[in-house]
DRENDO-1510 file (C-alpha; in Angstrom, 1 decimal, always signed):
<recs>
REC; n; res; u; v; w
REC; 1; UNK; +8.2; -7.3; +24.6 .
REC; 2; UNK; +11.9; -7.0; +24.9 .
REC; 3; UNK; +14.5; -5.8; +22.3 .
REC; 4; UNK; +15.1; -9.1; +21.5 .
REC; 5; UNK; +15.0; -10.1; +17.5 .
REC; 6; UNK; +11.5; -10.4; +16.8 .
REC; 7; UNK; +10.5; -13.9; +14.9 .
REC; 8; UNK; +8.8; -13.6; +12.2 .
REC; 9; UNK; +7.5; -16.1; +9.0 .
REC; 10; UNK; +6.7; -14.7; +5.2 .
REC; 11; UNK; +3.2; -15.8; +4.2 .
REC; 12; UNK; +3.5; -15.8; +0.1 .
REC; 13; UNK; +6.8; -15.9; -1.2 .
REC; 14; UNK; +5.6; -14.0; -4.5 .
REC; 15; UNK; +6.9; -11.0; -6.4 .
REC; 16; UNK; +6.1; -8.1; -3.9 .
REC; 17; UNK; +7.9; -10.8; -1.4 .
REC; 18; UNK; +11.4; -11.9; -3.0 .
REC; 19; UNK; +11.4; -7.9; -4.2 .
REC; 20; UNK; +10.4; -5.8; -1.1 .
REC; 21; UNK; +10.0; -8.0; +2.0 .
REC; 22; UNK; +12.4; -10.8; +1.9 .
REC; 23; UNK; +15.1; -8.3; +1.7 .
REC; 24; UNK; +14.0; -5.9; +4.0 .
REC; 25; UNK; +13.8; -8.8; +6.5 .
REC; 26; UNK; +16.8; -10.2; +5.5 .
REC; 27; UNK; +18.3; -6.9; +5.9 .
REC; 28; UNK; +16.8; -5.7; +9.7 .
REC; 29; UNK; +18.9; -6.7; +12.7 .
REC; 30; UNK; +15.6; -6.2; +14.5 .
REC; 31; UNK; +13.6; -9.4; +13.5 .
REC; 32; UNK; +14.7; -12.9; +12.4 .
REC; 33; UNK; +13.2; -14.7; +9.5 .
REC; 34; UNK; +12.0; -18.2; +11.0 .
REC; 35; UNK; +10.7; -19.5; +7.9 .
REC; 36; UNK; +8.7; -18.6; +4.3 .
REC; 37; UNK; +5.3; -20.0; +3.4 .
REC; 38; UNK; +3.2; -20.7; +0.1 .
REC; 39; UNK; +1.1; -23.4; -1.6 .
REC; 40; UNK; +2.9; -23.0; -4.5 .
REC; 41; UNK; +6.4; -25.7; -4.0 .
REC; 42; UNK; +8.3; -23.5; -6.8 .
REC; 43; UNK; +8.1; -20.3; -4.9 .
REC; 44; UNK; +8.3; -21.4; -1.5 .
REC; 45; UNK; +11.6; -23.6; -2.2 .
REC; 46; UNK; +12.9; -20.7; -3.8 .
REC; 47; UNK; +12.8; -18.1; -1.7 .
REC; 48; UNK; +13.4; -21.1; +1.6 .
REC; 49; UNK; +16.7; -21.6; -0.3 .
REC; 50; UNK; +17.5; -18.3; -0.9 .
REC; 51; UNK; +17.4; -17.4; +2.5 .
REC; 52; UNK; +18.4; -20.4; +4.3 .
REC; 53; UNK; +15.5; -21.6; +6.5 .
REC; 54; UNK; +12.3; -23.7; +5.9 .
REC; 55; UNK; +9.5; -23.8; +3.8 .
REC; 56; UNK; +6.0; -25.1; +5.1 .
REC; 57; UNK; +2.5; -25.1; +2.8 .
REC; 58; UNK; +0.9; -23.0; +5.8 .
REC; 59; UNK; +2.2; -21.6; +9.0 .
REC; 60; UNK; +1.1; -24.2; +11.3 .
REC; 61; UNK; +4.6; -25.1; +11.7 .
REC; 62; UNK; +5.7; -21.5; +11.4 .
REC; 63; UNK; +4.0; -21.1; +15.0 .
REC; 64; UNK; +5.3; -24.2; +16.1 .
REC; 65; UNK; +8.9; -23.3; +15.7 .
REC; 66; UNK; +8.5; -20.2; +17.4 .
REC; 67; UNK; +7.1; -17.5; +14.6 .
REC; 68; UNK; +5.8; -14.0; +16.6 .
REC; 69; UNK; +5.0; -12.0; +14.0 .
REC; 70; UNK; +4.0; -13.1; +10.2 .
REC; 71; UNK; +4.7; -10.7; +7.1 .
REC; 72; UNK; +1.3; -11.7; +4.6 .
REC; 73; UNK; +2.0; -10.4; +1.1 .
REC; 74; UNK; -0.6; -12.3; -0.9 .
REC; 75; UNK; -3.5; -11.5; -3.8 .
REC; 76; UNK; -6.0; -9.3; -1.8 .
REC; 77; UNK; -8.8; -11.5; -2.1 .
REC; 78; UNK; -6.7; -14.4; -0.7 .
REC; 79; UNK; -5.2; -12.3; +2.3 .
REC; 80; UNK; -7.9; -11.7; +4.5 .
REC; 81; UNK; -8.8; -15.2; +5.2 .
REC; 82; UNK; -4.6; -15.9; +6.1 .
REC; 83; UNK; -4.7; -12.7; +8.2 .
REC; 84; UNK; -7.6; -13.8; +10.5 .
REC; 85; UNK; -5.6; -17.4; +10.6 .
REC; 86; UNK; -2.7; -15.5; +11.8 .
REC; 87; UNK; -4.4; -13.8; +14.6 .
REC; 88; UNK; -6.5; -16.8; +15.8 .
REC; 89; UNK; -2.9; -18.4; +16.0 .
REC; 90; UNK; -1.6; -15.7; +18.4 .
REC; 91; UNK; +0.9; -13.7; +15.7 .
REC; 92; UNK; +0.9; -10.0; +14.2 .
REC; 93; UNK; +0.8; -9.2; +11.2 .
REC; 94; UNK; +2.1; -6.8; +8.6 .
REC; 95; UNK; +0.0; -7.4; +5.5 .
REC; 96; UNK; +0.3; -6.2; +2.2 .
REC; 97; UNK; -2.0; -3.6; +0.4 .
REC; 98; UNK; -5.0; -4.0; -0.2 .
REC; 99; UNK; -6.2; -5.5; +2.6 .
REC; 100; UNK; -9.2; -7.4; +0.9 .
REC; 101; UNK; -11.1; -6.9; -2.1 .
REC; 102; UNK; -14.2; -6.5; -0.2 .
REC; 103; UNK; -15.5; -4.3; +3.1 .
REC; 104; UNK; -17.3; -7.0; +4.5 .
REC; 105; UNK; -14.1; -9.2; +4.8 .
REC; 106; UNK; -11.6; -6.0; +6.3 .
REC; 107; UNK; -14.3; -5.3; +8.6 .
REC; 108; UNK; -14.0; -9.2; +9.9 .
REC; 109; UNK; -10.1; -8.7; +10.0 .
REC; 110; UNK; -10.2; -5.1; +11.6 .
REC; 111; UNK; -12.5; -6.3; +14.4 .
REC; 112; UNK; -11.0; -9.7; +15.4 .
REC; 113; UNK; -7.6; -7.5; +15.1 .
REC; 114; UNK; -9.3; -5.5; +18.0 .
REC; 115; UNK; -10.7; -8.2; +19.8 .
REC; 116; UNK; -7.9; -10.3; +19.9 .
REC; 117; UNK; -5.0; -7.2; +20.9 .
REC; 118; UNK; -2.8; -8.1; +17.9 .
REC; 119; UNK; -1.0; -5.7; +15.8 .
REC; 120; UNK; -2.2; -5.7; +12.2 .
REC; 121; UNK; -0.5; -3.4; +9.8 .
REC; 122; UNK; -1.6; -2.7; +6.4 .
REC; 123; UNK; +1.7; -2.4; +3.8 .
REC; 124; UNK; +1.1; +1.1; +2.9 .
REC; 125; UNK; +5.2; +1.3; +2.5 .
REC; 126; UNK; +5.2; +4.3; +0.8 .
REC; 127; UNK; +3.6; +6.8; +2.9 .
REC; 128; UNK; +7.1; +6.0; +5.0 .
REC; 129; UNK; +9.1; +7.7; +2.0 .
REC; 130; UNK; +11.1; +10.6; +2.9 .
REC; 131; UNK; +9.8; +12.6; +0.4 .
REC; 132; UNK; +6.1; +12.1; +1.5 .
REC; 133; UNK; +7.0; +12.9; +5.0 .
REC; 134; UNK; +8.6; +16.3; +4.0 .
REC; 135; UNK; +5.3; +17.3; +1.6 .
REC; 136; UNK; +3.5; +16.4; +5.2 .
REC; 137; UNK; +5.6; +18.8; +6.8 .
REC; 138; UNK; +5.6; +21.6; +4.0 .
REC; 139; UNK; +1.5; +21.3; +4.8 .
REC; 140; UNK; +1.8; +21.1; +8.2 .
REC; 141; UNK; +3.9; +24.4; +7.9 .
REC; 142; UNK; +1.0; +26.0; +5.7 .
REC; 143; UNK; +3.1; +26.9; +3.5 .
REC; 144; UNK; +1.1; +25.0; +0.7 .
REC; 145; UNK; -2.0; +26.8; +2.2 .
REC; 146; UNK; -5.5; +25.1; +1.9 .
REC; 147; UNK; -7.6; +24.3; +0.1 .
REC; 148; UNK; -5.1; +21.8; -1.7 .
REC; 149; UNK; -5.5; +20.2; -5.0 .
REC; 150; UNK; -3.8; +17.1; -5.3 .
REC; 151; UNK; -3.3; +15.1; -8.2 .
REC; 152; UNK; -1.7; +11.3; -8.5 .
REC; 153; UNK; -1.4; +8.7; -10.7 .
REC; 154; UNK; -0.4; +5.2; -10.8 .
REC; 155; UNK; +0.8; +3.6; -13.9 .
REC; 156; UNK; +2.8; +0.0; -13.9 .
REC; 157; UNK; +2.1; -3.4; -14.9 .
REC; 158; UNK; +3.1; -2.8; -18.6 .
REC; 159; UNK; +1.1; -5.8; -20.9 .
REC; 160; UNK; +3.4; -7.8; -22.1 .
REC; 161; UNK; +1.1; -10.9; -23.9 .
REC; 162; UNK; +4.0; -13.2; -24.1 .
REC; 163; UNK; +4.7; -13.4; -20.8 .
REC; 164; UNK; +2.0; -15.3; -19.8 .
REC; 165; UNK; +3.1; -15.7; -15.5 .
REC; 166; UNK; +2.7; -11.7; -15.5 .
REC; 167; UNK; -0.7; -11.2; -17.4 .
REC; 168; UNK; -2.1; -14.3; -15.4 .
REC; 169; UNK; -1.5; -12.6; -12.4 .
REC; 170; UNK; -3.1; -9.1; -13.1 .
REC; 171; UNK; -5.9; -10.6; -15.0 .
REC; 172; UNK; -6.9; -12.3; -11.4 .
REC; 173; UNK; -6.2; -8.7; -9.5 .
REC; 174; UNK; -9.0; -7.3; -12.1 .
REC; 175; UNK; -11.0; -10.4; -12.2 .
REC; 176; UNK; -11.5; -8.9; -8.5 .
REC; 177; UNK; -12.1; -5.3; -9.4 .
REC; 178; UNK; -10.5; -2.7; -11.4 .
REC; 179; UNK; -7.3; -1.6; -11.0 .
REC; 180; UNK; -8.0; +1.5; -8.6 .
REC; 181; UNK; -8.9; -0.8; -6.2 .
REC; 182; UNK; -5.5; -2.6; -5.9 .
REC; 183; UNK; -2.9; -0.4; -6.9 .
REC; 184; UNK; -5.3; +3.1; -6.2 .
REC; 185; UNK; -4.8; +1.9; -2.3 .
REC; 186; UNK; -1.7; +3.8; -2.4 .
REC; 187; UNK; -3.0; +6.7; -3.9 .
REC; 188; UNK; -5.9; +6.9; -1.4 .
REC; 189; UNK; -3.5; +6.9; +1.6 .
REC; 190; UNK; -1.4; +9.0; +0.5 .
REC; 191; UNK; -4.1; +11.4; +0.6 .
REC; 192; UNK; -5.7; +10.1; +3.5 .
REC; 193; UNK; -2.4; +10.9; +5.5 .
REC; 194; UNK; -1.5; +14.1; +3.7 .
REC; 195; UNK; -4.9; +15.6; +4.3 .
REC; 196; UNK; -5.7; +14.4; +7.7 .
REC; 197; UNK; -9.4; +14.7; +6.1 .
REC; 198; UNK; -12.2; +12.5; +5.4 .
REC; 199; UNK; -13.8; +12.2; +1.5 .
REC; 200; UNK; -17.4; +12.7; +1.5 .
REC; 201; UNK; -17.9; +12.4; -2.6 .
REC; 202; UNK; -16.6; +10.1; -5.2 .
REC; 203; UNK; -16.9; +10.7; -8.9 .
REC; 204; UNK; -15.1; +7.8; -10.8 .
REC; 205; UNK; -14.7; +6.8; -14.6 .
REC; 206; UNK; -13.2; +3.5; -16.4 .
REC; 207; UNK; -12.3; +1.3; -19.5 .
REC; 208; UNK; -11.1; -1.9; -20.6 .
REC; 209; UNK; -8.5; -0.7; -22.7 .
REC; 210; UNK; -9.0; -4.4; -23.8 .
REC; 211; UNK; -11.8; -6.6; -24.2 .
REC; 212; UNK; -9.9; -9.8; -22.7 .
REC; 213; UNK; -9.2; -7.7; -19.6 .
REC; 214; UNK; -11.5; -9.5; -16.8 .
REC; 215; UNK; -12.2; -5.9; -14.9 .
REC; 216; UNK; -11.0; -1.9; -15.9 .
REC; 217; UNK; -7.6; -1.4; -16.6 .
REC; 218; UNK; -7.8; +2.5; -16.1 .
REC; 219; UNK; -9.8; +4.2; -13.9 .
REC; 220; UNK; -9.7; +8.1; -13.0 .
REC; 221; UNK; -11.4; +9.7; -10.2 .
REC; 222; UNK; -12.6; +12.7; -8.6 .
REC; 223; UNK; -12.9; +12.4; -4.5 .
REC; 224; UNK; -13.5; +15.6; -2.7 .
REC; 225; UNK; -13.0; +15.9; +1.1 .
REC; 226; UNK; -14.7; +17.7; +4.0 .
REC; 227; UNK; -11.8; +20.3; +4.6 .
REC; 228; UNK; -12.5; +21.3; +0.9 .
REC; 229; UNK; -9.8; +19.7; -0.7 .
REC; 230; UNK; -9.9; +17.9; -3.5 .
REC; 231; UNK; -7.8; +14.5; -4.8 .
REC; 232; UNK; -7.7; +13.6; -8.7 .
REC; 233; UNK; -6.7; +10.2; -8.9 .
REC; 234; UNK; -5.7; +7.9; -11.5 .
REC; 235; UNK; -4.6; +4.6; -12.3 .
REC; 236; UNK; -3.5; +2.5; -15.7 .
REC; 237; UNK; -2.5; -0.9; -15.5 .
REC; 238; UNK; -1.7; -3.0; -18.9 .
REC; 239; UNK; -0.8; -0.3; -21.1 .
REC; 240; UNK; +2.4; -1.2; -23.6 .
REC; 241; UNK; +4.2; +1.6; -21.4 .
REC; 242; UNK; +4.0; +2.9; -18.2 .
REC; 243; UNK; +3.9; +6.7; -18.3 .
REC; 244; UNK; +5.8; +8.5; -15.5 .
REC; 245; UNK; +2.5; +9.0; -12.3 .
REC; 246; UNK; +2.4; +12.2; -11.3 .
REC; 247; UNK; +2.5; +13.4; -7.7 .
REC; 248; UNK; +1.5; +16.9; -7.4 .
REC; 249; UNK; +0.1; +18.9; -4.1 .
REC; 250; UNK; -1.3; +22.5; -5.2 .
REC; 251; UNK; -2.3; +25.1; -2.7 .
REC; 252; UNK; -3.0; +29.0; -2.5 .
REC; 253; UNK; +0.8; +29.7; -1.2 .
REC; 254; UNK; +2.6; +26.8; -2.5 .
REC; 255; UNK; +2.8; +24.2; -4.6 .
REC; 256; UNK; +5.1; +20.4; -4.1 .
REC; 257; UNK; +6.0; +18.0; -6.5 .
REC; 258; UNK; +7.2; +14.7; -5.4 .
REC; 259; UNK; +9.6; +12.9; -8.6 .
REC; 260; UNK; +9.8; +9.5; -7.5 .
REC; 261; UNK; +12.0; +8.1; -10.5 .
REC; 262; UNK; +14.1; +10.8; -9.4 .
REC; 263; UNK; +14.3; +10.7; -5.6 .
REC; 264; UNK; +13.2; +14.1; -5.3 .
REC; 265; UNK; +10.5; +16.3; -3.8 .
REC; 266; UNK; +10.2; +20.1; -4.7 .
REC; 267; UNK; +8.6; +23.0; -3.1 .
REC; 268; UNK; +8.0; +26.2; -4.3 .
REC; 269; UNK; +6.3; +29.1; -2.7 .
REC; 270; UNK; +5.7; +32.8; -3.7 .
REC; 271; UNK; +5.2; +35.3; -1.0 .
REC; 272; UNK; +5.7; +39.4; -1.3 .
REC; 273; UNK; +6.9; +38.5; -4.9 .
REC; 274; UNK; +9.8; +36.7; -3.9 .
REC; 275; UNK; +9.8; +33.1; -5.5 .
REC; 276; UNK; +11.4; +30.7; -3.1 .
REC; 277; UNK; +12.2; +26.4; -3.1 .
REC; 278; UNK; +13.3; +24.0; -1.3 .
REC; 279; UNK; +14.5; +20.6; -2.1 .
REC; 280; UNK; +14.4; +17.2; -0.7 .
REC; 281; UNK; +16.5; +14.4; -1.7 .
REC; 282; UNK; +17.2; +10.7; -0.8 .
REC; 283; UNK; +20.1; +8.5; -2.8 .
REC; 284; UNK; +18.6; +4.8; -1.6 .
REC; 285; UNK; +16.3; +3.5; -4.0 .
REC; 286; UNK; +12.5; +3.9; -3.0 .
REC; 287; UNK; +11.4; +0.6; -2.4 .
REC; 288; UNK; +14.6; -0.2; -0.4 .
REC; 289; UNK; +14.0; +2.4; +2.3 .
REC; 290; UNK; +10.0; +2.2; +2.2 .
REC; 291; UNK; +10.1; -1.4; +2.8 .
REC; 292; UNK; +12.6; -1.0; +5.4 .
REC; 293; UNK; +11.1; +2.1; +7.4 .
REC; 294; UNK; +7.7; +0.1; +7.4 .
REC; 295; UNK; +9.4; -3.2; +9.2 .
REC; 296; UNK; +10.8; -1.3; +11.9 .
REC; 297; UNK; +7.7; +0.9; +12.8 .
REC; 298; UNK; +5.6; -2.5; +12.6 .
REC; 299; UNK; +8.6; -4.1; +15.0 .
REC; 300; UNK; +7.9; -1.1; +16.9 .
REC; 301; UNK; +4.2; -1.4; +17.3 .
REC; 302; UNK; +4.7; -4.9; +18.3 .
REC; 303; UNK; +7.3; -4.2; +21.0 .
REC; 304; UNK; +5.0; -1.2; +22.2 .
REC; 305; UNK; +2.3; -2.1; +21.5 .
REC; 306; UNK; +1.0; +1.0; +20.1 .
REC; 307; UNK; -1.7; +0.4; +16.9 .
REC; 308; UNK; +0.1; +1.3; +13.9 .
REC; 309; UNK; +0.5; +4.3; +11.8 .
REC; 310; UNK; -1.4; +2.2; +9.0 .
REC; 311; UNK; -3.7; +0.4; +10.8 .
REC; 312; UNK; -6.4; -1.9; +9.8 .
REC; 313; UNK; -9.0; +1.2; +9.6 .
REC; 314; UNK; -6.5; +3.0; +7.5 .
REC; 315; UNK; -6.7; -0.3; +5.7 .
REC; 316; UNK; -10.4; +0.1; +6.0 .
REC; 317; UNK; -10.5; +4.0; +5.1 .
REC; 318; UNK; -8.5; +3.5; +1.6 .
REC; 319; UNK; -10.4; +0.1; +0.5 .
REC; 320; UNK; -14.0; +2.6; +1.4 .
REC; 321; UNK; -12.6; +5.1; -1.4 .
REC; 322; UNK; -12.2; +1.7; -3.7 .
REC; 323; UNK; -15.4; +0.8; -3.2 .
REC; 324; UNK; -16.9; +3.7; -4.4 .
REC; 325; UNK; -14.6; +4.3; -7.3 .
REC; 326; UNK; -16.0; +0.8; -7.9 .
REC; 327; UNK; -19.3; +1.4; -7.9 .
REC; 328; UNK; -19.2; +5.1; -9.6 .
REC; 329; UNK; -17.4; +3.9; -12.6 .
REC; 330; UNK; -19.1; +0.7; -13.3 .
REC; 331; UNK; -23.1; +2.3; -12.2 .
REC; 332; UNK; -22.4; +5.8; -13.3 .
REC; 333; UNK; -23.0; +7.3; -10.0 .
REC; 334; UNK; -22.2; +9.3; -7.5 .
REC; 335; UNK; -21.0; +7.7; -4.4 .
REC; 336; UNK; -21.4; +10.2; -1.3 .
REC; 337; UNK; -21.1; +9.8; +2.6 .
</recs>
């Protein structure tokens, strides 16, 4: 493919879409948005008039008026199903996180992906975080040492009863599975890329903080890996505030802390007594330069060709690690490979 714009339609014009992709599309010289889809009339004339350019119930007529690529941010359980569309229609994809609720259904997407030579890339945007990449290099280095310890946690999606839009929405993400399994995605890749290991156990625990909840609101989970490191992991949704997530990565000669709120990621090392850090900052905000470092490697991988960074079986490798915090928590279990 030349270095011409690349044309590309937005499948779901929802919250994660007008936030993070619309305007990461909007603001890349590399692509050109062709169009925005979604059953629902509100949002699509919304975000079509917001950026100038049509709206269409599917993306038949996306295809039709030239679309090359398609950006698919839709509920998980929805996406798969639009993502094998998209393929059978000729385009590439970059779809969001998770990439199904299910194995069964990412396996189906991951092989006709393969089968068909498209480029399908799973919207782990914040693996592309400067601060992420430096704690890769810091380990890459050794000079965190191994094994590592590391320890994460997700909290967002504050309950808020009166608004009814919000609550609606997460109730269906848990109606599908706890909250691990959506929002823990992240979690698992950072760890998956980080590590550059493969979990072999899974110990998980949950509640309904709730009894209205449809599926667990918190989860917290153990998942070791075959290099002997060791991930805790947690995740609260629908709490009536969102404690700050930690991001910590603890090793025999060093240890790294990553302060998103903050922009900043810390590492501190101790050799021959001397204690020594170094700092890494960025001034954008997060979401702004994840969203935008993951279009252009997906523009990338579709000019090249080359299979993404977060490929479908990185898409298939974090969901595995939901799966099993699924079934540890809810059949007290302990899920190994």
């Amino acid at each position: 493919m030349s270095e011409e714009s690349l044309p590309v339609v937005q499948v779901g014009c929802g919250d994660i879409a007008t936030t993070g992709h619309l305007p990461a599309l909007h603001r890349s010289p590399a692509v050109t948005l062709t169009g925005v889809v979604d059953v629902v009339p509100e949002h699509r004339d919304a975000a079509a008039a917001a950026y100038g350019v049509p709206g269409w119930a599917d993306f038949g007529p996306a295809v039709a008026a030239g679309a090359k690529a398609a950006v698919i941010a839709v509920p998980p359980h929805v996406a798969p199903g639009l993502t094998l569309a998209a393929v059978d229609a000729g385009l590439d994809v970059l779809c969001e996180k998770p990439m199904a609720v299910d194995l069964a259904s990412a396996q189906r997407v991951h092989d006709a992906a393969r089968a068909a030579g498209r480029i399908v890339q799973i919207g782990f945007k914040n693996r592309f975080s400067p601060l992420v990449r430096a704690a890769r290099r810091w380990l890459d280095d050794g000079l965190i040492g191994s094994p590592v310890v590391y320890t994460l946690g997700g909290f967002d999606e504050r309950y808020d009863a009166a608004d009814t839009v919000h609550t609606g929405r997460i109730q269906e993400f848990l109606e599908h599975g706890p909250s691990y399994l959506h929002e823990g995605a992240h979690l698992a890749d950072y760890v998956a890329y980080l590590t550059g290991a493969s979990p072999v156990r899974v110990r998980a625990a949950g509640l309904r903080s709730r009894a209205s909840f449809r599926g667990e609101n918190f989860a917290s989970t153990l998942v070791d890996y075959d290099n002997g490191d060791v991930a805790r992991m947690e995740v609260g949704w629908f709490f009536p505030t969102s404690p700050k997530g930690e991001f910590r990565i603890l090793g025999p000669r060093g240890v790294a802390l990553i302060d998103r709120p903050e922009q900043v990621a810390t590492l501190t090392t101790r050799e021959d007594g001397t204690l020594r850090t170094e700092e890494v900052r960025f001034e954008r905000p997060w979401n702004d330069e994840c969203f935008d470092r993951q279009l252009a490697h997906f523009v990338e991988c579709v000019r090249t060709r080359a299979e993404p960074e977060t490929s479908t079986a990185a898409g298939l490798a974090s969901l595995r690690i939901g799966a099993a915090v699924t079934e540890s928590l809810r059949e007290g279990t302990v899920v190994t490979w």
